[in-house]
C-alpha positions as CSV (number, residue, x, y, z in Angstrom):
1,X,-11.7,0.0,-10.2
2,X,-13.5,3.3,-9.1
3,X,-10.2,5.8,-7.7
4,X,-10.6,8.2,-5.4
5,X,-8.1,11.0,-3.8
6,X,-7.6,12.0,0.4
7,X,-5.6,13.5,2.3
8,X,-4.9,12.4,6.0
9,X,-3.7,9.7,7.9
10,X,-4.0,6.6,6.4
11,X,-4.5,4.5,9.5
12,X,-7.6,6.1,10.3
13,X,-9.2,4.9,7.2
14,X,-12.3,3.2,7.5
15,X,-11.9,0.5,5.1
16,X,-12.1,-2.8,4.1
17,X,-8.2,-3.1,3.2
18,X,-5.2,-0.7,3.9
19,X,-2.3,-1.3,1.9
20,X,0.8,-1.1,3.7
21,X,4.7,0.7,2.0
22,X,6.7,-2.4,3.8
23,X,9.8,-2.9,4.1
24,X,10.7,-6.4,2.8
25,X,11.0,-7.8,6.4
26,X,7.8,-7.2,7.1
27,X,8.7,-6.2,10.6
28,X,7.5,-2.4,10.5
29,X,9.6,0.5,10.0
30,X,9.6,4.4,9.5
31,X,6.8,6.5,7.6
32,X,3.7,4.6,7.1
33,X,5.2,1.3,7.4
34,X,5.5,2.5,11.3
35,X,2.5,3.9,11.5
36,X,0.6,1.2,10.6
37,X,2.4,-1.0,12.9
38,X,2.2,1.4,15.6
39,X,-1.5,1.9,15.8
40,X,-2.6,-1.6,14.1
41,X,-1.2,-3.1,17.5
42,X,1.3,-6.2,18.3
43,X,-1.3,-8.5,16.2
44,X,0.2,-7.4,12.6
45,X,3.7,-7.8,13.2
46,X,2.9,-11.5,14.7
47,X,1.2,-12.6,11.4
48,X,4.6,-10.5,9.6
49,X,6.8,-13.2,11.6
50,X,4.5,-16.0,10.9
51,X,4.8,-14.9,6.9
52,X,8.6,-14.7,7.4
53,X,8.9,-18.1,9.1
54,X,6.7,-19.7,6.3
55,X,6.3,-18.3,3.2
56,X,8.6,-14.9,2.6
57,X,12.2,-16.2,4.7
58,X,14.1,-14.0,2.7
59,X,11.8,-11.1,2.7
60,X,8.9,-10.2,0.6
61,X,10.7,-9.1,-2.3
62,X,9.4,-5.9,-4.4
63,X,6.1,-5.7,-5.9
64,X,4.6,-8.4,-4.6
65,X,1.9,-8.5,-2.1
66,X,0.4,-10.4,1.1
67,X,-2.5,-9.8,3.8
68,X,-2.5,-9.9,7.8
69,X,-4.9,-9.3,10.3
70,X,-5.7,-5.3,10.9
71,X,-5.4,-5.6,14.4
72,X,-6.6,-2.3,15.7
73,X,-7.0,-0.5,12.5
74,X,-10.5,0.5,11.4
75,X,-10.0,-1.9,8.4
76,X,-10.2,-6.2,8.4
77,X,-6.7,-6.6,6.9
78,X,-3.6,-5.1,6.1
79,X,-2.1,-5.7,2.6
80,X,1.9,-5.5,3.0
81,X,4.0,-5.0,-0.8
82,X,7.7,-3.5,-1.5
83,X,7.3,-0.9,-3.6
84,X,11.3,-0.3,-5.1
85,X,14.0,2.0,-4.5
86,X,13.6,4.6,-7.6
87,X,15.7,4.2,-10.6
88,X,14.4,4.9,-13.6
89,X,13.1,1.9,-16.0
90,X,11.6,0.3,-12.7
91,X,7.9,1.3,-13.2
92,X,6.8,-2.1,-13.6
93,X,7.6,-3.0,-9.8
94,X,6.1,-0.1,-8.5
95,X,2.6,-0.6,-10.8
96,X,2.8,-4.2,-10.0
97,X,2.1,-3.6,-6.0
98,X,-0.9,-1.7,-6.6
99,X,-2.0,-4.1,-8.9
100,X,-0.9,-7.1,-6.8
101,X,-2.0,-5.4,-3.6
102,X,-5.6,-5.1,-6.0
103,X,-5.6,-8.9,-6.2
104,X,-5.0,-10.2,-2.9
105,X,-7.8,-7.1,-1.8
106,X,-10.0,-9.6,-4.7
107,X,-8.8,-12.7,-3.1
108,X,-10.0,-11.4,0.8
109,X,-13.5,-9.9,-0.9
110,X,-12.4,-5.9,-0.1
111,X,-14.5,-3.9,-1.6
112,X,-12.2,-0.7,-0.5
113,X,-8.9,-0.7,-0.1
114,X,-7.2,2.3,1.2
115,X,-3.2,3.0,-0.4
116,X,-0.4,5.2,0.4
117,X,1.7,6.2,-2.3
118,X,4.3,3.8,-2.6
119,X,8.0,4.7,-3.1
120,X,7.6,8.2,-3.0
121,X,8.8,8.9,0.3
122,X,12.2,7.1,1.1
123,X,12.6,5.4,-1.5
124,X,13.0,8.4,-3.8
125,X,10.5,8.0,-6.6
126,X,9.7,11.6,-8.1
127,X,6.1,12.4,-6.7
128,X,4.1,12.9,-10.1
129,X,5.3,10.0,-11.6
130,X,4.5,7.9,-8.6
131,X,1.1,9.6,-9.1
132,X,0.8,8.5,-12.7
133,X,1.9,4.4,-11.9
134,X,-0.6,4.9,-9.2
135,X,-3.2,6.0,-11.2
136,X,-2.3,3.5,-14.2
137,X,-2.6,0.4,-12.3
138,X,-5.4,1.1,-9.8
139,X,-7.7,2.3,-13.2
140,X,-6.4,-0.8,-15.1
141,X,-7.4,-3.4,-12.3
142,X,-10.2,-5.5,-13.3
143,X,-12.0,-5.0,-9.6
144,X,-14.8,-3.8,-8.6
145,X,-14.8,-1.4,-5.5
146,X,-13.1,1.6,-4.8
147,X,-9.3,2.6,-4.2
148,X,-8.2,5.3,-2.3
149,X,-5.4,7.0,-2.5
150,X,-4.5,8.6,0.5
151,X,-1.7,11.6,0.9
152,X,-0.8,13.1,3.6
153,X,0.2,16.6,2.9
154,X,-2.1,19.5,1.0
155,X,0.6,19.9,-1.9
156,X,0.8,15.6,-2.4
157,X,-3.1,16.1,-2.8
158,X,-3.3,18.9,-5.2
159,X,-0.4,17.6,-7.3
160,X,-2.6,14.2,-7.6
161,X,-5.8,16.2,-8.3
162,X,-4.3,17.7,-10.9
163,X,-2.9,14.5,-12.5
164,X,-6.2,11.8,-11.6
């Protein structure tokens, strides 16, 4: 899998797939879990409740992952996954949403999937190590295609430049 580094909003991506930092309800939230909510339109969160009623009625737990519609996003779906809270020894969860955020994209024939970088914003992980689980699973997916990571501020961006 080909990585690649932006900076900027991630729901203006134009790309097949935009993975989403959920919360495990699935029912939007704050940072880009709310962004993408916001501007994806009512149509996400109605496929979230569908997933709740059905498959995830406890939640989609941490590190896994699961596709809706994009509604109004310049992309054809949104891939949802729970990065964890950070504590150290955890790494596995958080490399396991890229990765299984990776094979649903497979599963729905994305061919660019667009990420945030999950857990690094309220849920504490230290931003270069994020980074580095980022950058570990995305280059260890067997996909083809191209992953984006997107960051939102200048500093995020250089730190990841300097570690990709």
């Amino acid at each position: 899998m080909q990585l690649e580094l932006a900076q900027g909003d991630i729901t203006r991506m134009r790309v097949d797939a935009i993975v989403n930092a959920a919360n495990s309800s699935l029912f939007g939230g704050g940072g880009v879990d709310g962004a993408i909510h916001k501007r994806g339109g009512r149509a996400i969160l109605a496929e979230c409740r569908k997933l709740r009623d059905t498959r995830f009625p406890d939640g989609l737990p941490a590190g896994r992952a699961v596709a809706t519609t994009a509604g109004k996003l310049d992309a054809k779906w949104v891939i949802h996954t729970v990065g964890p809270i950070y504590r150290r020894g955890d790494a596995e969860t958080l490399r396991s949403c890229y990765s299984e955020s990776l094979a649903v994209a497979a599963e729905l024939g994305a061919q660019t999937v667009a990420f945030p970088l999950i857990s690094a914003g309220a849920f504490g992980w230290p931003v270069e190590d994020a980074i580095v689980q980022a950058r570990d699973a995305i280059r260890a997916a067997p996909n083809a295609g191209v992953a984006i990571l997107v960051l939102f501020a200048a500093d995020t961006l250089a730190t990841a430049q300097r570690l990709v």
